[in-house]
N, C-alpha and C positions, 0 to 999 in steps of 0.2 A: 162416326164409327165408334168412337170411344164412349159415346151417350146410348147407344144400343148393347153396346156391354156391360155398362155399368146398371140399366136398367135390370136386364136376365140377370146378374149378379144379383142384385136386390130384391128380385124375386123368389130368389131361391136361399136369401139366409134366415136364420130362425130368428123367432122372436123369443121362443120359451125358453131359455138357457139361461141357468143362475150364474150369478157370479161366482167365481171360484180360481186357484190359484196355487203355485206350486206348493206342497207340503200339506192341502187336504185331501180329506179321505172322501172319494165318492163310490157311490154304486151306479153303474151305468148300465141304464136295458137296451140292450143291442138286439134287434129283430134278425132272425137264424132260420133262414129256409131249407129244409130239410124234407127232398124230395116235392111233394105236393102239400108240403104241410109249413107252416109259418109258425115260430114260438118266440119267446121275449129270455134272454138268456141274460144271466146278472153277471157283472165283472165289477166286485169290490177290491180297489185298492186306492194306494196313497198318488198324488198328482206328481209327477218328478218334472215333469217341464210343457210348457205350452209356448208355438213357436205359428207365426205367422199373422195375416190380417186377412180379412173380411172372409169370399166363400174357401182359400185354402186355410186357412187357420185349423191346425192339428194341437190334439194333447196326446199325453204318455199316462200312463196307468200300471201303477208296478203295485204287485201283490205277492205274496208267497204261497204256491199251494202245494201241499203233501213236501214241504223242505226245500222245493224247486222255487226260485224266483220267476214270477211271468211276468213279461211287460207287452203291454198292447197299446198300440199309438190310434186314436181316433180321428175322423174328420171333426169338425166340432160341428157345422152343420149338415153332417150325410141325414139322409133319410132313415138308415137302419138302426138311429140311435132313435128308441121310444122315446126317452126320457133320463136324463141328468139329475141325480139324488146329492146333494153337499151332506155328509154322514157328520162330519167331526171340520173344524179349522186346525189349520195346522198354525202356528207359530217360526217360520225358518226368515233365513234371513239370504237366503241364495234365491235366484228366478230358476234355477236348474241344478237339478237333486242328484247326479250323479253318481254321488259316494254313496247315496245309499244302496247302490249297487256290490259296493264290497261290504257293508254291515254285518253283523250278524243276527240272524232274526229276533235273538231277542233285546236285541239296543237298538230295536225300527220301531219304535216308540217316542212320537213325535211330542214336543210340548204344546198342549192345547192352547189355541188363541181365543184370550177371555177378551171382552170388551165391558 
């Protein structure tokens, strides 16, 4: 039983997914059905936490738009994500970004991770 689950599990996770990690900045195209019509919708923000393994593993996407903070939690392998863009590395030193939910928008200015 256990090897029939874990196969359909394996079938359904992706292979195309960059690495990536709390405190960077991504764009993600999320597919947005809209009546009879399908479009590719962009959600740019910084990564605040990613929690889980294999097909439930989820992440957070916290952005600021018009002064309002939005956060949006992804599957990491759903089918309505097109594609995972890694925009900038962030430099933090936490796995979950929390406080930057109290910040003020303009100290959300992460230190970039040079290699």
């Amino acid at each position: 039983m256990n090897n029939i689950i874990r196969e359909i599990t394996n079938e359904q996770l992706r292979n195309d997914i960059p690495t990536f990690r709390a405190g960077d900045t991504l764009t993600v195209h999320v597919k947005v059905v809209e009546g009879t019509r399908e479009r590719i919708q962009l959600f740019e923000g910084v990564v605040i936490k990613r929690r889980g393994t294999g097909i439930s593993e989820t992440f957070t996407v916290r952005k600021i738009s018009y002064g309002v903070g939005v956060e949006r939690t992804f599957p990491l392998h759903s089918p309505k994500i097109d594609k995972i863009e890694v925009k900038r590395r962030g430099k933090v030193r936490r796995a979950k970004l929390y406080y930057l939910r109290t910040y003020a928008v303009k100290r959300l200015v992460l230190k970039k991770f040079v290699k």
